[in-house]
LOSETOR-282308 format. One record per residue: chain; x, y, z of N, C-alpha, C, O in turn. Coordinates in steps of 0.2 Angstrom, whole numbers, plus 5000, padded with zeros to 4 digits. Example, Ala and Ser with C-alpha at 12.3 -4.5 7.8 and 13.67 -1.06 7.14 Angstrom:
BEGIN
{"A" {5066 4972 5039} {5062 4978 5039} {5066 4984 5039} {5071 4983 5042}}
{"A" {5064 4989 5035} {5068 4995 5036} {5064 5000 5039} {5067 5006 5040}}
***
This chain:
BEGIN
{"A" {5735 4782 4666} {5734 4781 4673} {5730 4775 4674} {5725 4773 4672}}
{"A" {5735 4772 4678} {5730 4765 4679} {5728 4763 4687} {5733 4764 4691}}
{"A" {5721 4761 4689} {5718 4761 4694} {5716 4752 4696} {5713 4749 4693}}
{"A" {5718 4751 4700} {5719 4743 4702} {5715 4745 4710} {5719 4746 4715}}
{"A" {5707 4745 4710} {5705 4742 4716} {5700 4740 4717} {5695 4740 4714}}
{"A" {5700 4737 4724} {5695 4732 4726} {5693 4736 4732} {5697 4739 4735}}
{"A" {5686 4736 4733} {5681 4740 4740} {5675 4737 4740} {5671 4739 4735}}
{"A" {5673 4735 4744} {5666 4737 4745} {5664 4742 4752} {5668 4744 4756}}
{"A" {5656 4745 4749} {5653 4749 4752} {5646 4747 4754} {5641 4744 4751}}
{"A" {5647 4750 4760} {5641 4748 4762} {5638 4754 4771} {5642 4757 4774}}
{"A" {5632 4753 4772} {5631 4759 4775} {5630 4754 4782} {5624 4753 4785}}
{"A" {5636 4752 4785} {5638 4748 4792} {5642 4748 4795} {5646 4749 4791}}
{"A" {5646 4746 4803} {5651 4745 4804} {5655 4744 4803} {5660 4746 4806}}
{"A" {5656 4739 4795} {5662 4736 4792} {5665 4741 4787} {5667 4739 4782}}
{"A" {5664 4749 4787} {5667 4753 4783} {5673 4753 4786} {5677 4754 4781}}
{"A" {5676 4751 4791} {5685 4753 4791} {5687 4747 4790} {5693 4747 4789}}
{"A" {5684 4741 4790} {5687 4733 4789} {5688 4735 4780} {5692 4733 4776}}
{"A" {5684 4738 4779} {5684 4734 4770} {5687 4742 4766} {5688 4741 4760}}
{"A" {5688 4747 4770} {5692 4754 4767} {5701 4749 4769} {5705 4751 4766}}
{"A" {5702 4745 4774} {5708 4743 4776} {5710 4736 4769} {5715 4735 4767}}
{"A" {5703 4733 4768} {5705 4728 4764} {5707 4732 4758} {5712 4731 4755}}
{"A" {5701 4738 4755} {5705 4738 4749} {5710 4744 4749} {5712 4746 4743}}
{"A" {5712 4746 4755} {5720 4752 4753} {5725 4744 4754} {5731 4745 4751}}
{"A" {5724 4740 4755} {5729 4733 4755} {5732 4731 4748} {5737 4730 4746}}
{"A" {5725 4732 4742} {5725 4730 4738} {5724 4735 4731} {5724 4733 4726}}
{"A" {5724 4744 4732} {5722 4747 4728} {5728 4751 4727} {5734 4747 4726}}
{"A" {5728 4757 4726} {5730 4762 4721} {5735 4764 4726} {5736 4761 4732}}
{"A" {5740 4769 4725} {5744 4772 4731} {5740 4779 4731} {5736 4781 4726}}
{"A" {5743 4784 4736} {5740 4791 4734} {5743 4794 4730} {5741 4799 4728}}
{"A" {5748 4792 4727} {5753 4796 4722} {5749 4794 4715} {5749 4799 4711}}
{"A" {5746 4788 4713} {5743 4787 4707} {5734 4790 4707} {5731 4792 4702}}
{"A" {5733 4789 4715} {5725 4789 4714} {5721 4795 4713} {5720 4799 4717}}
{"A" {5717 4797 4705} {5715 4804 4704} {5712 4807 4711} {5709 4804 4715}}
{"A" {5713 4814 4712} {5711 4820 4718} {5705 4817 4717} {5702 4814 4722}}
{"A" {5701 4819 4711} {5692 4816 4710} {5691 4810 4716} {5690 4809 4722}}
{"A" {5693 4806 4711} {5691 4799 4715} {5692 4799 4722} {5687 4796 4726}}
{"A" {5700 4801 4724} {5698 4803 4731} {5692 4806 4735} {5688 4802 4737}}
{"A" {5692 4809 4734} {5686 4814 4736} {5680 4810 4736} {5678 4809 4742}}
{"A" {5676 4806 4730} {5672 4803 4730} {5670 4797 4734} {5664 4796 4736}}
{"A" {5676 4792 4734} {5677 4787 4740} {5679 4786 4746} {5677 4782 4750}}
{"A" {5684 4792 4748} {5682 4794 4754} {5677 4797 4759} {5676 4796 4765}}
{"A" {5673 4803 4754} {5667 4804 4756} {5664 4800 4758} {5662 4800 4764}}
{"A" {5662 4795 4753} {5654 4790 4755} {5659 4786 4761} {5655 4783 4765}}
{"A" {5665 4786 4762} {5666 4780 4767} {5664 4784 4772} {5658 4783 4774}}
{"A" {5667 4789 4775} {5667 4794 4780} {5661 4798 4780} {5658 4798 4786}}
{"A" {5658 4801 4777} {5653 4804 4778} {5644 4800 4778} {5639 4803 4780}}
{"A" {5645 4794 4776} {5638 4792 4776} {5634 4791 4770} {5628 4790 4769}}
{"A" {5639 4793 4763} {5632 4795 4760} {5631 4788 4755} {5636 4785 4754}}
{"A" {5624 4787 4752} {5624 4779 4751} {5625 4777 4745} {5626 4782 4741}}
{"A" {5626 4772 4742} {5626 4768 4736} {5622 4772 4732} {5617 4775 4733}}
{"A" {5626 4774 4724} {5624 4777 4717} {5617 4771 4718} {5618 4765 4720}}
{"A" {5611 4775 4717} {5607 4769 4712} {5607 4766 4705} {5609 4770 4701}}
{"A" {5606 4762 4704} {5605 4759 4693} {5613 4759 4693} {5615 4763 4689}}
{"A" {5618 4754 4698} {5625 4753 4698} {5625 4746 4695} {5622 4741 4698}}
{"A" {5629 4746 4689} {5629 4738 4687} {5631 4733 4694} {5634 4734 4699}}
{"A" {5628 4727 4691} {5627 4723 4699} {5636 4719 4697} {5638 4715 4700}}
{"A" {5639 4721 4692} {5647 4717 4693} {5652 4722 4695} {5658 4721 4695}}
{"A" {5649 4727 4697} {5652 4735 4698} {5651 4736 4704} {5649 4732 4708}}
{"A" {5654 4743 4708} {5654 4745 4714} {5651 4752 4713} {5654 4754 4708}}
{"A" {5648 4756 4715} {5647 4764 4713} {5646 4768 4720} {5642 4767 4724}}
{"A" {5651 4772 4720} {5649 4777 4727} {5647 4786 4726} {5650 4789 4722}}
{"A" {5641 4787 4730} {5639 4794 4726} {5639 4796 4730} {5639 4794 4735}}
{"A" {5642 4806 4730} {5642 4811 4733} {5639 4817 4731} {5639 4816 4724}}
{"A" {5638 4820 4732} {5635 4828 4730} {5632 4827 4721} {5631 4831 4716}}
{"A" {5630 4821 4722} {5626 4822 4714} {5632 4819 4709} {5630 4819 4703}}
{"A" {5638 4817 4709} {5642 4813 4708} {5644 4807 4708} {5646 4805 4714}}
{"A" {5643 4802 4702} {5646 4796 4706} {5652 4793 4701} {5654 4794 4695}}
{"A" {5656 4788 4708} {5662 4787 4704} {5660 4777 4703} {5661 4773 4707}}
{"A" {5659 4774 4697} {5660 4766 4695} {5666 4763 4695} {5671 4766 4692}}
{"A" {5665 4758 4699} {5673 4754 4700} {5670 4747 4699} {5667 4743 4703}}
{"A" {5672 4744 4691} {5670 4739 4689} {5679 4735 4686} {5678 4731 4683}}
{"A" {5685 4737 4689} {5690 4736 4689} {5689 4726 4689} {5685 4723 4693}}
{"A" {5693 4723 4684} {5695 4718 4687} {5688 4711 4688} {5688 4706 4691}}
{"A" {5683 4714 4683} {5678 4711 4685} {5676 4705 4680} {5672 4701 4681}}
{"A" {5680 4706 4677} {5680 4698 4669} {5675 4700 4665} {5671 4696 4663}}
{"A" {5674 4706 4662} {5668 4710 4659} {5674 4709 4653} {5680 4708 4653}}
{"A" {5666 4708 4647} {5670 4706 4639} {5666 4715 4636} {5667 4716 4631}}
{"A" {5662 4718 4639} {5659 4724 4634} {5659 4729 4642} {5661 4727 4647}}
{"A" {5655 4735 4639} {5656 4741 4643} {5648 4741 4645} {5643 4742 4642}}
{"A" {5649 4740 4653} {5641 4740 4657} {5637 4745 4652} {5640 4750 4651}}
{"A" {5631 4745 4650} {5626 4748 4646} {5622 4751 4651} {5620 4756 4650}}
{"A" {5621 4748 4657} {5617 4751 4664} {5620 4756 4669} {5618 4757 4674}}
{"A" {5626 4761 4665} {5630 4765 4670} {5624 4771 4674} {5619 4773 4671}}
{"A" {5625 4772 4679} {5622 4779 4682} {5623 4784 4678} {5629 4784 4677}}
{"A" {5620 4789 4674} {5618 4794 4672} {5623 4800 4675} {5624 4805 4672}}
{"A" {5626 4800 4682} {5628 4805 4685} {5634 4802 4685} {5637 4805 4690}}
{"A" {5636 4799 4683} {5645 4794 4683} {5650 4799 4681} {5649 4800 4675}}
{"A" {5655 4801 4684} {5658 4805 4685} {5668 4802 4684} {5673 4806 4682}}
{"A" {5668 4796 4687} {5673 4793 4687} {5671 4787 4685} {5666 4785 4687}}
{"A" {5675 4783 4677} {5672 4775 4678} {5679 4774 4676} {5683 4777 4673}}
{"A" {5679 4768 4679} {5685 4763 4679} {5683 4756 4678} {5680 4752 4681}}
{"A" {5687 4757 4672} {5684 4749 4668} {5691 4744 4666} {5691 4739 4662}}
{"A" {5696 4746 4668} {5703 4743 4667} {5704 4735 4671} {5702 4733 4677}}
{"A" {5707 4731 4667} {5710 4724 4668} {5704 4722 4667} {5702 4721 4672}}
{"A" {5699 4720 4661} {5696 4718 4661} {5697 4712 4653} {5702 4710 4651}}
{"A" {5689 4710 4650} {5691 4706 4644} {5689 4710 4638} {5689 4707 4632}}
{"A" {5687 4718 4639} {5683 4721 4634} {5688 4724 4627} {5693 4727 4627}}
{"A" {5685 4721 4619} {5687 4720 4616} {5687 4729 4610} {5691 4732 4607}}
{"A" {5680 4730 4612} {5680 4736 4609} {5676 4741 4612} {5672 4739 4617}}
{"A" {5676 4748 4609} {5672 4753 4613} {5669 4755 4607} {5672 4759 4604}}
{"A" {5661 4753 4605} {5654 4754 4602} {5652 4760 4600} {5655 4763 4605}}
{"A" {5650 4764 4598} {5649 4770 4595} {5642 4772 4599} {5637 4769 4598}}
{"A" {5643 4778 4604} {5637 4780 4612} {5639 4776 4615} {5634 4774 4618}}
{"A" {5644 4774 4616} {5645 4770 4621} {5645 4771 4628} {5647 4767 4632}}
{"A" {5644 4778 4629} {5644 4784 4635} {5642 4790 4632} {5644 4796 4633}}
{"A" {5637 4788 4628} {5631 4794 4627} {5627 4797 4630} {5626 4802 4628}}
{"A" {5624 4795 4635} {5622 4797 4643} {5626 4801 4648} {5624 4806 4652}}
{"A" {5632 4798 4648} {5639 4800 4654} {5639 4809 4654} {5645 4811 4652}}
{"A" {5634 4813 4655} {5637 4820 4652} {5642 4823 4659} {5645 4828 4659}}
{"A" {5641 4818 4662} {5646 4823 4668} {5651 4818 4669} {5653 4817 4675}}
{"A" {5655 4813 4663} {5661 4808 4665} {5666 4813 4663} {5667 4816 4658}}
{"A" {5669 4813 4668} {5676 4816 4669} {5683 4812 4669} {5688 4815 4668}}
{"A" {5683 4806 4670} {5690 4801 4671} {5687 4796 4668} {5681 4795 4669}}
{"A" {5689 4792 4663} {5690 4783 4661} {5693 4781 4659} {5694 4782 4653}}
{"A" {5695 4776 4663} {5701 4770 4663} {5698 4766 4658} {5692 4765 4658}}
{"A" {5701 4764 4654} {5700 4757 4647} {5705 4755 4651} {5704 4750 4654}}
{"A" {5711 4758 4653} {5718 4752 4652} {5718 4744 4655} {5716 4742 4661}}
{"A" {5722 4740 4650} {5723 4735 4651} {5718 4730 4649} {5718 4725 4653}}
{"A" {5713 4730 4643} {5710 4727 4641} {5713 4722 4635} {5719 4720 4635}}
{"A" {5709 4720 4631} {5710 4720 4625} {5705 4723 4618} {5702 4720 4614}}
{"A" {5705 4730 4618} {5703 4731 4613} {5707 4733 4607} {5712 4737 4606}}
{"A" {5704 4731 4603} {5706 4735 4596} {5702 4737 4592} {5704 4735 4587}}
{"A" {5698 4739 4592} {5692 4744 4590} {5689 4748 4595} {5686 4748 4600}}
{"A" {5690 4753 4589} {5687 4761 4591} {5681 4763 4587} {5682 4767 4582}}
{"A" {5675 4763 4588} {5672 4767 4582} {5672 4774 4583} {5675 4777 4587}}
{"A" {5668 4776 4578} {5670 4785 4576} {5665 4786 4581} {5668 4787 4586}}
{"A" {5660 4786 4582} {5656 4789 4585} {5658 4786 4594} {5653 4787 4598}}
{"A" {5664 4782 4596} {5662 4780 4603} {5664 4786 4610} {5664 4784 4615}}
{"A" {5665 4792 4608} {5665 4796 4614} {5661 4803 4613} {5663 4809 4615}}
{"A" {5656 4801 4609} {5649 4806 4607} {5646 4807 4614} {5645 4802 4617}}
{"A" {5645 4811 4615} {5642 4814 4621} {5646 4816 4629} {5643 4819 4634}}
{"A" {5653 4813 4628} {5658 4817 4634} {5662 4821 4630} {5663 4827 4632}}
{"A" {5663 4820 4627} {5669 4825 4624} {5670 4831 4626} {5676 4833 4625}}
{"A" {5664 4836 4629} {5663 4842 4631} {5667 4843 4640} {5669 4848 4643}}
{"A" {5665 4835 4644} {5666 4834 4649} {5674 4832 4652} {5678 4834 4657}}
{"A" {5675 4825 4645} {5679 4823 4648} {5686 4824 4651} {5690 4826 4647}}
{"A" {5688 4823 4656} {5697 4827 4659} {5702 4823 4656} {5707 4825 4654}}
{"A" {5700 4816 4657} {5706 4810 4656} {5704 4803 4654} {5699 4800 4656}}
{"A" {5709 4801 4648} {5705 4795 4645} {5711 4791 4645} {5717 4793 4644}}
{"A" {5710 4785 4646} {5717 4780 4647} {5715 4774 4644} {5711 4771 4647}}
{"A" {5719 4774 4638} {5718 4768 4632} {5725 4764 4633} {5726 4762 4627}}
{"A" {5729 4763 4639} {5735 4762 4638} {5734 4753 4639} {5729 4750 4641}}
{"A" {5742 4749 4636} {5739 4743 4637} {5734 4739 4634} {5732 4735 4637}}
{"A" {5733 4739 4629} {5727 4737 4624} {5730 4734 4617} {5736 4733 4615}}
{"A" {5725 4735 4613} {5728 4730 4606} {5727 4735 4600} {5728 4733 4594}}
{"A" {5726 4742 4601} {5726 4746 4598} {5732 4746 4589} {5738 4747 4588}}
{"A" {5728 4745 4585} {5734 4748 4581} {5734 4753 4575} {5738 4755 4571}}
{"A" {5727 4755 4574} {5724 4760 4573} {5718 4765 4575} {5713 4761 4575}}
{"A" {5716 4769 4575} {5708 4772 4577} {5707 4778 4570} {5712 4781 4567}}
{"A" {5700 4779 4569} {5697 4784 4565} {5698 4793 4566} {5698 4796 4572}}
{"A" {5699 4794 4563} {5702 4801 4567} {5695 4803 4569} {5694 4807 4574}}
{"A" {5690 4801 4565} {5681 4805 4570} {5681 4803 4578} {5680 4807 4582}}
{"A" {5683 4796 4580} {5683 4795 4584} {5685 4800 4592} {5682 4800 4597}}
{"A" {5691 4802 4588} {5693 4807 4595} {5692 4815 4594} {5697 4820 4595}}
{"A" {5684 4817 4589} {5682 4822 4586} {5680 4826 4596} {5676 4823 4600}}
{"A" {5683 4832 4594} {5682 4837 4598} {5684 4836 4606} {5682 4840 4610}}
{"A" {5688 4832 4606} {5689 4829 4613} {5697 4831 4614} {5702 4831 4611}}
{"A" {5695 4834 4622} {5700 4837 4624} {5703 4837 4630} {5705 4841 4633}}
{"A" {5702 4828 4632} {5704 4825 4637} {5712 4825 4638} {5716 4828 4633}}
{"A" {5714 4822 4642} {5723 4822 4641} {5722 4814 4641} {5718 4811 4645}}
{"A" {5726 4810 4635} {5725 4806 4634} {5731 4801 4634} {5737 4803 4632}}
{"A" {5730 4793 4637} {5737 4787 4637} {5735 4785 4633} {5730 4782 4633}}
{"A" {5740 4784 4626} {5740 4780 4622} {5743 4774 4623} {5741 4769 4620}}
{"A" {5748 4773 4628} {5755 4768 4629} {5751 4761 4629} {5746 4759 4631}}
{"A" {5759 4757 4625} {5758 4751 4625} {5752 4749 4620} {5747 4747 4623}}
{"A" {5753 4749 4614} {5748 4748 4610} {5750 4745 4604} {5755 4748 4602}}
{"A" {5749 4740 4601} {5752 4739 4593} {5753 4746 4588} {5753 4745 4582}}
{"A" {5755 4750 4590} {5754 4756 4585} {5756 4754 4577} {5761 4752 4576}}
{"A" {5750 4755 4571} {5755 4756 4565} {5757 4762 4561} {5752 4764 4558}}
{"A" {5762 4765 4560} {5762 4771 4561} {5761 4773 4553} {5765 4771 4548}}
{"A" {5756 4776 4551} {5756 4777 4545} {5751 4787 4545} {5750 4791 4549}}
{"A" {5751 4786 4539} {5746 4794 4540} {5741 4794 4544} {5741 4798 4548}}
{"A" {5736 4790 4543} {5729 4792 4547} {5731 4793 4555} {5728 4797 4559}}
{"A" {5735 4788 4556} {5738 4787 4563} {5741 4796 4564} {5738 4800 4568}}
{"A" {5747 4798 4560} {5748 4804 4561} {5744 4811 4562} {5744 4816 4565}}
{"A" {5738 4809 4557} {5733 4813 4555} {5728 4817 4564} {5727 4823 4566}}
{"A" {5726 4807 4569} {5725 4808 4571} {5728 4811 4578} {5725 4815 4582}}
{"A" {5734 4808 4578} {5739 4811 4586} {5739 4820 4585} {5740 4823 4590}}
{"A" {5738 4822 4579} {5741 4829 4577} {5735 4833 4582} {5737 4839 4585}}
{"A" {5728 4830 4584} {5725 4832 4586} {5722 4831 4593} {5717 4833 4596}}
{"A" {5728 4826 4596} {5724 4824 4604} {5732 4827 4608} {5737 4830 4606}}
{"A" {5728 4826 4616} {5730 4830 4619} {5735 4825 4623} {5732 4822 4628}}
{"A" {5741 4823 4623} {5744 4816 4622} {5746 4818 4633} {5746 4824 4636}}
{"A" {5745 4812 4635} {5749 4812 4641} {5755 4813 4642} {5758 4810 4638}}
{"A" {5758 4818 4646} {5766 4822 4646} {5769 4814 4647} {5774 4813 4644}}
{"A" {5767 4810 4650} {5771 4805 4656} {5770 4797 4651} {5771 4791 4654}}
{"A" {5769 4798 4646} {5766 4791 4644} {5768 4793 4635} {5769 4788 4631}}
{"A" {5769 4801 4634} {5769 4801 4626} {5776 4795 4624} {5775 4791 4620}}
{"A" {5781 4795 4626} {5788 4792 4625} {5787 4785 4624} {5791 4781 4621}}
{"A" {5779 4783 4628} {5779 4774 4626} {5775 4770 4623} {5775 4764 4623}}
{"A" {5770 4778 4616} {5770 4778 4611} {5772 4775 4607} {5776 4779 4604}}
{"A" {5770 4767 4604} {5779 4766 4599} {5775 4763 4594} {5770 4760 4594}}
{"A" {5779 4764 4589} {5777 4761 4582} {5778 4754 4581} {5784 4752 4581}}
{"A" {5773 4750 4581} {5777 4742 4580} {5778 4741 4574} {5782 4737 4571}}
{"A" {5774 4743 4570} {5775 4744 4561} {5774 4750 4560} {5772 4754 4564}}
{"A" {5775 4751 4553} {5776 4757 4551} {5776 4758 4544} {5782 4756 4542}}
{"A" {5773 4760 4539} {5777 4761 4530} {5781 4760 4528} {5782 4757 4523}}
{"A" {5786 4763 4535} {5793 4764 4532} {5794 4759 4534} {5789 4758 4537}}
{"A" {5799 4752 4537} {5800 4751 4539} {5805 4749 4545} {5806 4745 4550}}
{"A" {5811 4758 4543} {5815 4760 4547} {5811 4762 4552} {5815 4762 4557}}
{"A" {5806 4765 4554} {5802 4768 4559} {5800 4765 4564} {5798 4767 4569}}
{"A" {5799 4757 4563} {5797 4752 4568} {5801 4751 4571} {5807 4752 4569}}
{"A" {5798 4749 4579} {5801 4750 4584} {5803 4756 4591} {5805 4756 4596}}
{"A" {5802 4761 4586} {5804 4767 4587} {5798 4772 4591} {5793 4769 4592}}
{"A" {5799 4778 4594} {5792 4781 4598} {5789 4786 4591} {5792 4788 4586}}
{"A" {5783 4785 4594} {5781 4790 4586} {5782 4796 4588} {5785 4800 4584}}
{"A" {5781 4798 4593} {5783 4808 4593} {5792 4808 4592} {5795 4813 4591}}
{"A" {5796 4802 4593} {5801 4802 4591} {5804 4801 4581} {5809 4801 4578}}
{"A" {5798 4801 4580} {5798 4799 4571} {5794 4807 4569} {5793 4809 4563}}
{"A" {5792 4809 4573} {5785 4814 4568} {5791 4821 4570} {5792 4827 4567}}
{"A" {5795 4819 4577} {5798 4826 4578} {5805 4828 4574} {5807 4834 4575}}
{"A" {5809 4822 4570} {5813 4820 4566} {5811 4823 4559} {5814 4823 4554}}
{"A" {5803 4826 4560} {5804 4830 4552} {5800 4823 4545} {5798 4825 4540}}
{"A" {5800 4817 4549} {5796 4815 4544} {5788 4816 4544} {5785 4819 4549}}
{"A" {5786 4815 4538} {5778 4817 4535} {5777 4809 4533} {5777 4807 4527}}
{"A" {5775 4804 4537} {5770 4800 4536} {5766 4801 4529} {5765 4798 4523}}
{"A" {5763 4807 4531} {5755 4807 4523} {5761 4808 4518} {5760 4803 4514}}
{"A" {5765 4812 4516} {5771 4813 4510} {5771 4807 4508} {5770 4807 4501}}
{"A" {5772 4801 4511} {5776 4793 4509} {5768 4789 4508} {5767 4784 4506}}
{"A" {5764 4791 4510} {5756 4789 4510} {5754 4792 4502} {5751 4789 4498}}
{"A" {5756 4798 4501} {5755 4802 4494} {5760 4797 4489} {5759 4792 4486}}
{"A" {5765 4799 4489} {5770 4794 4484} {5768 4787 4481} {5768 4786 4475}}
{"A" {5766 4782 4488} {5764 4776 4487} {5759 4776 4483} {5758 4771 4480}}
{"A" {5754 4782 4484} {5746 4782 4479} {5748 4784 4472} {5745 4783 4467}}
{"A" {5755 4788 4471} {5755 4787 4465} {5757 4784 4461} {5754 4783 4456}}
{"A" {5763 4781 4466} {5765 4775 4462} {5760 4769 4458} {5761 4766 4453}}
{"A" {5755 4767 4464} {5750 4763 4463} {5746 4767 4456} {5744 4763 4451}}
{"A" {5746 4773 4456} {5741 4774 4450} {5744 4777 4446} {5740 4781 4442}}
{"A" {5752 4777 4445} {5754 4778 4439} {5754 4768 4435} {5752 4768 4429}}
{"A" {5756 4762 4440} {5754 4759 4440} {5749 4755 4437} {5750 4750 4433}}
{"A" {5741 4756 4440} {5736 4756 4437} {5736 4758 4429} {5735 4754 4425}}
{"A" {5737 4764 4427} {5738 4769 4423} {5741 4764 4417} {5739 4763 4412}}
{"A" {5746 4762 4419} {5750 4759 4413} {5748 4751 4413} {5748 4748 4407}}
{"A" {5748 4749 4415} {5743 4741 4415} {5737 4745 4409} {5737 4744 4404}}
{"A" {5732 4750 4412} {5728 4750 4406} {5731 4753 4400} {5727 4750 4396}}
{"A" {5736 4757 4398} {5738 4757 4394} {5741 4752 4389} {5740 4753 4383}}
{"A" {5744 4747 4392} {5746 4741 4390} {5742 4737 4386} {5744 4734 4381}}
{"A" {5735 4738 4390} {5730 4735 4388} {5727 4737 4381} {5727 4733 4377}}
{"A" {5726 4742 4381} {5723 4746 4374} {5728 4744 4369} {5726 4741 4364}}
{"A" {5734 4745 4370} {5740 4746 4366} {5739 4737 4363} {5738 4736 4357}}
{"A" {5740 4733 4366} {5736 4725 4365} {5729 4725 4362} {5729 4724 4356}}
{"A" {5724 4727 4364} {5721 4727 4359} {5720 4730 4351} {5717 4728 4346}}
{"A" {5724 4737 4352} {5725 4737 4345} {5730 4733 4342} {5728 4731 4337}}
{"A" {5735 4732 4343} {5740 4727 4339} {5737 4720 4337} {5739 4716 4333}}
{"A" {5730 4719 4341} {5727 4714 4338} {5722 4715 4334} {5720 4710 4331}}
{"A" {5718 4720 4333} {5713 4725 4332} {5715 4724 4324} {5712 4723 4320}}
{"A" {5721 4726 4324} {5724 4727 4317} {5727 4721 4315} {5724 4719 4310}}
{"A" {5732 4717 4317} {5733 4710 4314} {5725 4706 4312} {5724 4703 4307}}
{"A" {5721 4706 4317} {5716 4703 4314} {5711 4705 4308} {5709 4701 4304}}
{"A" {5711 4711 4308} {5711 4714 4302} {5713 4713 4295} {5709 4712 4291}}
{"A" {5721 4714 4294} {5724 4711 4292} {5723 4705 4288} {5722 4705 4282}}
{"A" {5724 4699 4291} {5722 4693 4293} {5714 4695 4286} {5715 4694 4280}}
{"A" {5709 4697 4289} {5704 4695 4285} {5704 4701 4279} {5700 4702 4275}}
{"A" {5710 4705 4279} {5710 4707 4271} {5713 4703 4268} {5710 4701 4263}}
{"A" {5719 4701 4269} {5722 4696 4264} {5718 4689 4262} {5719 4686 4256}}
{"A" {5712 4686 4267} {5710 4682 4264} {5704 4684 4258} {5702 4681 4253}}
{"A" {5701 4691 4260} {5696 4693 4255} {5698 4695 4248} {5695 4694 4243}}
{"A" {5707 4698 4249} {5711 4700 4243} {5712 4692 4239} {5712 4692 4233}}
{"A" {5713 4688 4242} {5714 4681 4238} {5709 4677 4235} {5711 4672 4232}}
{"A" {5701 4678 4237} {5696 4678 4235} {5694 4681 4229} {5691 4679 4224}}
{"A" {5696 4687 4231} {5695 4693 4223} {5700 4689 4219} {5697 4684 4217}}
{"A" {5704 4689 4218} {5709 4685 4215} {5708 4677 4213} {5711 4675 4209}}
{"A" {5705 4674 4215} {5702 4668 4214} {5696 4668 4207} {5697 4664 4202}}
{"A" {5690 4675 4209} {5689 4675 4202} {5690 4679 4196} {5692 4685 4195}}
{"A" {5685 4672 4191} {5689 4676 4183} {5686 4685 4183} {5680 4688 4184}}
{"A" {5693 4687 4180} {5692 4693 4178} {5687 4695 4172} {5685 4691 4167}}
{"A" {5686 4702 4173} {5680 4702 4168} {5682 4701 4160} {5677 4699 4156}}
{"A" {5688 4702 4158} {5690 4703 4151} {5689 4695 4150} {5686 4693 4145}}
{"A" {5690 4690 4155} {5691 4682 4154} {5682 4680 4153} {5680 4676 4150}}
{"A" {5679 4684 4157} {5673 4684 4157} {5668 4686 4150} {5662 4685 4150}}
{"A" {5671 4689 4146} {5668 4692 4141} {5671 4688 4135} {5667 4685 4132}}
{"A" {5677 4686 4134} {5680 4680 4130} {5677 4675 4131} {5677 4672 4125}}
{"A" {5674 4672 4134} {5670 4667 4136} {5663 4667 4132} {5661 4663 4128}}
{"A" {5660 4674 4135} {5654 4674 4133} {5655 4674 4124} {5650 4671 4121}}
{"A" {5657 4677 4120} {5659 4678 4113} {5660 4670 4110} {5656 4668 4106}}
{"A" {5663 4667 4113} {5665 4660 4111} {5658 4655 4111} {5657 4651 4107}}
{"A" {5653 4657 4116} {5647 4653 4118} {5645 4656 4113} {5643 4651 4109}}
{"A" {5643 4663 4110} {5639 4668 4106} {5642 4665 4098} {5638 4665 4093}}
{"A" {5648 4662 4097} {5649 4661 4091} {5649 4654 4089} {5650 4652 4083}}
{"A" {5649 4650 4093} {5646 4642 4093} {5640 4642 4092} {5639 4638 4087}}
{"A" {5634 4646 4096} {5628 4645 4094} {5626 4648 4089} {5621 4647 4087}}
***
């Protein structure tokens, strides 16, 4: 789900000039989460004021102990560190943010919606959605540079989640991790592998490759064996080389000790000798 708007908020008569500028320029009702509705039309209509501790590149409207961050669009390279504590929707989409940090919304216990999409990330740490995971409804990674994540990363989370539009590479960890998230009905089909192990599978959707009966990890086990039956026999090679030299050199210095011994006189020739000395003197 992607959220594209612009508003400002403020507690004076320009609430219907600038609720008119930004339905000119926002979301339609068919895209825009019921939440967020609720929260933005409230504070417009009902009065109530500005979240406090809202990042100042951001816009924040609070209702009933709720607030929704609309930092859309804002040319942000990282993910505001100063969020309100009670942020309940954030929306961080179109912007220059490259990765999402490990706690990176460790605070957020009542984030329910967040938009990443349309960044540039490709990195995911394991620990980046430590502390929502219990909360979180919807997470939207769509649009980004993804081409792998940790499967720790999306440990316990039971958001519905967009993957779409990512470099996917499709190999085991990859399979390991989708086996366990809760994919968007509306977005799983644009899931696509741009590489792959095999690589008849690129190009293709991955639930379209995983549902075809292939096992990713199977072809991920074969290649390790191959590599260490591989390993395996290079050192065998190895050993087998050094005995073959082990023993020619060897060799080598028996024959020249054998020709050595042979070099000198024997004892018999050694005793005729001395008798000869013994009968001259």
């Amino acid at each position: 789900m992607q959220y594209i708007m612009e508003m400002e908020i403020e507690l004076s008569t320009r609430k219907r000039s600038e609720l008119n500028m930004w339905e000119s320029g926002g979301p339609s009702v068919s895209t825009a989460s019921p939440l967020l509705w609720l929260l933005l039309f409230s504070g417009i209509f009902l009065g109530t004021t500005p979240a406090r501790a809202c990042p100042k590149s951001c816009h924040c409207v609070e209702k009933s102990g709720l607030t929704a961050v609309q930092c859309t669009s804002r040319n942000l390279d990282r993910i505001p560190p100063d969020l309100p504590r009670d942020t309940a929707v954030l929306l961080l989409s179109s912007n220059h943010i490259t990765s999402i940090p490990s706690q990176a919304f460790k605070d957020l216990h009542h984030l329910q919606e967040l938009d990443l999409s349309n960044n540039n990330i490709d990195t995911v740490d394991a620990g980046a959605f430590q502390g929502v995971a219990d909360s979180l409804d919807s997470l939207d990674l769509s649009h980004n540079r993804l081409s792998h994540v940790p499967r720790e990363a999306f440990a316990r989370l039971q958001a519905k989640i967009s993957l779409s539009d990512n470099p996917w590479h499709c190999e085991c960890a990859l399979q390991e991790v989708l086996r366990e998230l809760r994919l968007d009905p509306e977005t799983v089909n644009e899931v696509m592998c741009t590489t792959a192990v095999q690589e008849e599978h690129a190009g293709k959707p991955v639930i379209q490759v995983l549902d075809s009966g292939v096992n990713l990890c199977n072809f991920h086990h074969k290649t390790t064996d191959v590599a260490m039956f591989v390993t395996m026999f290079g050192w065998f090679a190895m050993v087998i080389g050094y005995v073959i030299y082990y023993v020619r050199h060897n060799q080598e210095d028996a024959r020249r000790h054998l020709e050595y011994l042979k070099s000198l006189p024997s004892s018999t020739q050694l005793s005729k000798d001395l008798d000869t000395i013994s009968t001259v003197l």
